[in-house]
N, C-alpha and C positions, 0 to 999 in steps of 0.2 A: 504494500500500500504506500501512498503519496502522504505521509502524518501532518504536514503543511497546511495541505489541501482540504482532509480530509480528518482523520481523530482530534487535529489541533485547530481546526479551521477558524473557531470561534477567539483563540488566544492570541494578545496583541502579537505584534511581530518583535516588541521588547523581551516578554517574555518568552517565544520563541526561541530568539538567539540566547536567550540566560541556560533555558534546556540543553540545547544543542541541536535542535530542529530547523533544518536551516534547508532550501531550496533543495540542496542535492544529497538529503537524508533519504533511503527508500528501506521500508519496513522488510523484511521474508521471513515469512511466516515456515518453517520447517519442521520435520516427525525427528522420531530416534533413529534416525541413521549416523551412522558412521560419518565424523566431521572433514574426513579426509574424502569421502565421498561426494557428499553435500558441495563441498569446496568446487569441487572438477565438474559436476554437475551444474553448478550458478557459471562458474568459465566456461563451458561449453557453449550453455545459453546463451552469455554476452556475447560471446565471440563472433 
């Protein structure tokens, strides 16, 4: 998810940045897989 846009949408952009939810923050929601997995999996995707 976009937390900006979206979960934070209603909070000023002050305290955005005090969070660290900033433009190029994107949320991934993941299960119990293996983190070395997971990893090669998101860089596949972007790629």
């Amino acid at each position: 998810t976009y937390p900006a846009r979206t979960s934070h949408r209603r909070v000023s952009d002050e305290e955005k940045a005090a969070m660290g939810i900033g433009a190029g923050l994107v949320r991934v929601s993941v299960g119990l897989e293996d983190a070395g997995e997971l990893q090669a999996d998101l860089e596949a995707a972007l790629a």
